[in-house]
N, C-alpha and C positions, 0 to 999 in steps of 0.2 A: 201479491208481488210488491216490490216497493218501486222507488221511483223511477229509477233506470227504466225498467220494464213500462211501466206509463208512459212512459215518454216513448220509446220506442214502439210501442203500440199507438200510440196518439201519431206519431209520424206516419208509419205503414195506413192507417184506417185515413188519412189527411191525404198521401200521397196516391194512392190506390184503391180506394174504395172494397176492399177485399168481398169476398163470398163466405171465405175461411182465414182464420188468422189464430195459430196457437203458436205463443212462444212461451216456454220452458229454460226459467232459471237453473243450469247443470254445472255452477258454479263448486258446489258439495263436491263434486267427482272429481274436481281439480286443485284440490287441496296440496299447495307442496310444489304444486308443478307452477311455471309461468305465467304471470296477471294475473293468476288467484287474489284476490280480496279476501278480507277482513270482512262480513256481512254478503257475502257471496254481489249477485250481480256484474258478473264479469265472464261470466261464460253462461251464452242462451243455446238453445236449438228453437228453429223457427220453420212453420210451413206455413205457407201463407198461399192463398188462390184468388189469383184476380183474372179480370179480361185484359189489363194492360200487359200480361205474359203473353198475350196467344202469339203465337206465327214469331215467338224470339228465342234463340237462342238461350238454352242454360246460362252462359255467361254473360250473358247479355242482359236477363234477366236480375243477376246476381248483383250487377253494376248498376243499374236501377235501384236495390236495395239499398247496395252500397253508399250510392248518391244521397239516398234518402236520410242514411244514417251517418250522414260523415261526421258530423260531431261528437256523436257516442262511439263510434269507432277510433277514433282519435281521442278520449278523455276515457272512459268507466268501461267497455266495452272491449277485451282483449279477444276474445273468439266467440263467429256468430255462425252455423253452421244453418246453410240454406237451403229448404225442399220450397223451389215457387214454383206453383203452377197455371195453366191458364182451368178455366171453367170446362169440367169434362175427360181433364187428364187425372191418373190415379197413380 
């Protein structure tokens, strides 16, 4: 992965301490379409499991992410599609 990805993993593993944490560069598949890049990096999919989910809200959850990420969501980061879970859920 290149840096975007570091970094947005370096945050989620900083902010969350995850269990599970895979995110997927799915920038290829948006070629053409809006915030596509040049060197992809601009569209992830993310699941991520921590215990800071349990007992919230999907949305709730997703805004916690979102928090975490507001600077690559706001700069290199056009669409981040989010599976969080707590420890336990599938």
């Amino acid at each position: 992965m290149g840096a975007v990805a570091d970094t947005i993993e370096a945050k989620l593993n900083a902010a969350f301490s995850p269990t599970r944490l895979e995110l997927v560069d799915d920038s290829d598949r948006h070629n053409g379409h809006a915030g596509h890049r040049e060197g992809g990096e601009s569209h992830f999919n993310l699941t991520i499991e921590a215990q800071a989910f349990a007992g919230k809200p999907r949305v709730a959850r997703q805004r916690l992410i979102f928090q975490a990420l507001r600077e690559e969501m706001a700069g290199p980061v056009h669409a981040l599609s989010i599976v969080a879970l707590a420890p336990g859920e599938s």
